[in-house]
C-alpha positions in Angstrom: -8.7 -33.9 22.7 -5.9 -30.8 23.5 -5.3 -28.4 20.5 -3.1 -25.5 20.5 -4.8 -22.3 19.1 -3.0 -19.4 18.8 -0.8 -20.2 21.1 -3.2 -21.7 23.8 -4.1 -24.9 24.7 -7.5 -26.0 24.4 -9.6 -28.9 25.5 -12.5 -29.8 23.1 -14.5 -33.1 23.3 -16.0 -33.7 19.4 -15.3 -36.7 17.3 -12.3 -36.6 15.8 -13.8 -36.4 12.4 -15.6 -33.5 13.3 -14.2 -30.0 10.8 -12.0 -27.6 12.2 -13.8 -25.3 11.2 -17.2 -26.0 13.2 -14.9 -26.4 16.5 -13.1 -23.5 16.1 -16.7 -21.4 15.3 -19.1 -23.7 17.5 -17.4 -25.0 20.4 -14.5 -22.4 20.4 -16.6 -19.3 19.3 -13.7 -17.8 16.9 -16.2 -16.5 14.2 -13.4 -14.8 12.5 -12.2 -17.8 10.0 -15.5 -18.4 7.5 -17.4 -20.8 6.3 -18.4 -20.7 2.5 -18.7 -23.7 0.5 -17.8 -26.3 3.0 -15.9 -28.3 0.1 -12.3 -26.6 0.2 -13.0 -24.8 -3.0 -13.5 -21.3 -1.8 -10.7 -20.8 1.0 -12.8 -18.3 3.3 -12.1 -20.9 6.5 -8.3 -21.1 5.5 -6.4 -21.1 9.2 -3.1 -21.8 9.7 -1.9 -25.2 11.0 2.3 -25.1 11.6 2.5 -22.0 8.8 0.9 -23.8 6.3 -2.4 -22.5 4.9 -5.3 -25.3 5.2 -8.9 -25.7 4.2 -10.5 -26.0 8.0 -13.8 -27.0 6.4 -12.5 -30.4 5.9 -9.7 -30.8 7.9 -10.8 -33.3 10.5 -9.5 -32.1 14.3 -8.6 -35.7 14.7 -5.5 -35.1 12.0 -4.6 -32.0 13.8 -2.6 -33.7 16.6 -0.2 -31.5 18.3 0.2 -28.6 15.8 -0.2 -24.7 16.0 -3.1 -23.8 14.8 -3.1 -20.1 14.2 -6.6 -18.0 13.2 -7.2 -14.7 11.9 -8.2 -13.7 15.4 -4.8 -14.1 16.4 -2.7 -13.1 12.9 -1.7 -9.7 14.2 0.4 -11.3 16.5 2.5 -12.8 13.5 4.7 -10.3 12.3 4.5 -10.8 8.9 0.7 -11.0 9.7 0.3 -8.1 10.9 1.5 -6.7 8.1 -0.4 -8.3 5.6 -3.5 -6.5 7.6 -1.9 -3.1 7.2 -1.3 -3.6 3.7 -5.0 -4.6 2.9 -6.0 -2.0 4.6 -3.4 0.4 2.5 -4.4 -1.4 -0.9 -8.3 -1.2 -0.3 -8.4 -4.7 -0.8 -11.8 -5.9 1.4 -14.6 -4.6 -0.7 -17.2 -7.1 1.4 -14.7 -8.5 3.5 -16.1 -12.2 3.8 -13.3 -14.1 2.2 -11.0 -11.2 3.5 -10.0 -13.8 6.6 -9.1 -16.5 4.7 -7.3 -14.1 1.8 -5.2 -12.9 5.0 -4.2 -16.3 6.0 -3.0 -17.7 2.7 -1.2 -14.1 2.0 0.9 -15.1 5.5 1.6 -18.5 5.0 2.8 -17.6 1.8 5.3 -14.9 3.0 6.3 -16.9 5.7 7.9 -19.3 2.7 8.6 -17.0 0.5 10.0 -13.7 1.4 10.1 -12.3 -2.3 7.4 -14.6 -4.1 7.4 -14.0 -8.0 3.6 -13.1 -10.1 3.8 -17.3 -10.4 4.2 -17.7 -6.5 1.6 -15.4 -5.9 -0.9 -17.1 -8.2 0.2 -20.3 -7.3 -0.5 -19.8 -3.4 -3.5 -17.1 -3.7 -6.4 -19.5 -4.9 -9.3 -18.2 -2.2 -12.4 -16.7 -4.2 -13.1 -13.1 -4.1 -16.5 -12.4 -5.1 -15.6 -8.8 -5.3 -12.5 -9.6 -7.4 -9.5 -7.8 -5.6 -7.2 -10.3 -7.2 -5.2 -7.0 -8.4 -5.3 -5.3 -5.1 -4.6 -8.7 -3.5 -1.4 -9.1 -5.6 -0.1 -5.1 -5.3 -0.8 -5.4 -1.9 1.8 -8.7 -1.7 4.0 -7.6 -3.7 4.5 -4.1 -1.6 5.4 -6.5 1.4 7.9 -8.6 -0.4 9.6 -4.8 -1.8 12.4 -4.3 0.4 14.0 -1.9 -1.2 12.3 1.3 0.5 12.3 -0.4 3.6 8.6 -1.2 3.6 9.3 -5.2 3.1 9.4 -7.9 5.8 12.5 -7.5 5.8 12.8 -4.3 7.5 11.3 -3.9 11.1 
């Protein structure tokens, strides 16, 4: 089976039904994207797959077909990815940092639909669990990025 993974091809020979996750930490050794509950509820293994934020633990690498799957081992690549790691790092917003990977992810794919997402977007799209509870920081932190008016927004380069 070929997948593209940040932007390289990769031949991998598990069952199809085999998690994303475990190929992309076992057979691929990208440790960055987490594995926490294993059930989708928790978000720490969110990756990317075509923009869109997904649950790796039970996305089976057979449904994956041709799409770009992007990891937080590659996210500073992404424009708007990159600066969704500066701003963390500006807003304080890893206190442990486990679910800081997936938190990154779902912050990108969410800016990469929505440029100037509302409180409601934000909630609506920011659904990881933080044991630490940076919900606050998480949402300052998105909210700086979407402020354009200072020039600090992703709008601006």
């Amino acid at each position: 089976m070929e997948l593209t993974i940040n932007g390289a091809r990769h031949h991998i020979d598990v069952e199809p039904d085999t998690p994303l996750l475990w190929v992309l930490r076992d057979d691929l050794q990208m440790t960055g994207t987490k594995y926490g509950c294993g059930l989708a509820q928790c978000g720490a293994c969110t990756v990317l797959v075509n923009g869109n934020a997904v649950r790796s633990c039970v996305m089976p690498v057979g449904e994956v077909g041709a799409a770009e799957i992007t990891t937080i081992e590659a996210i500073e690549q992404d424009r708007i990815g990159k600066r969704v790691v500066a701003a963390w790092v500006r807003h304080q917003v890893p206190q442990c940092g486990y679910c800081q990977s997936g938190q990154v992810m779902a912050a990108t794919s969410l800016l990469m639909r929505t440029a100037h997402p509302t409180d409601e977007d934000i909630r609506a799209a920011m659904v990881n669990l933080c044991r630490c509870g940076t919900y606050n920081a998480i949402k300052a932190a998105i909210h700086e990025l979407a402020d354009t008016t200072e020039g600090k927004g992703l709008d601006s380069d």
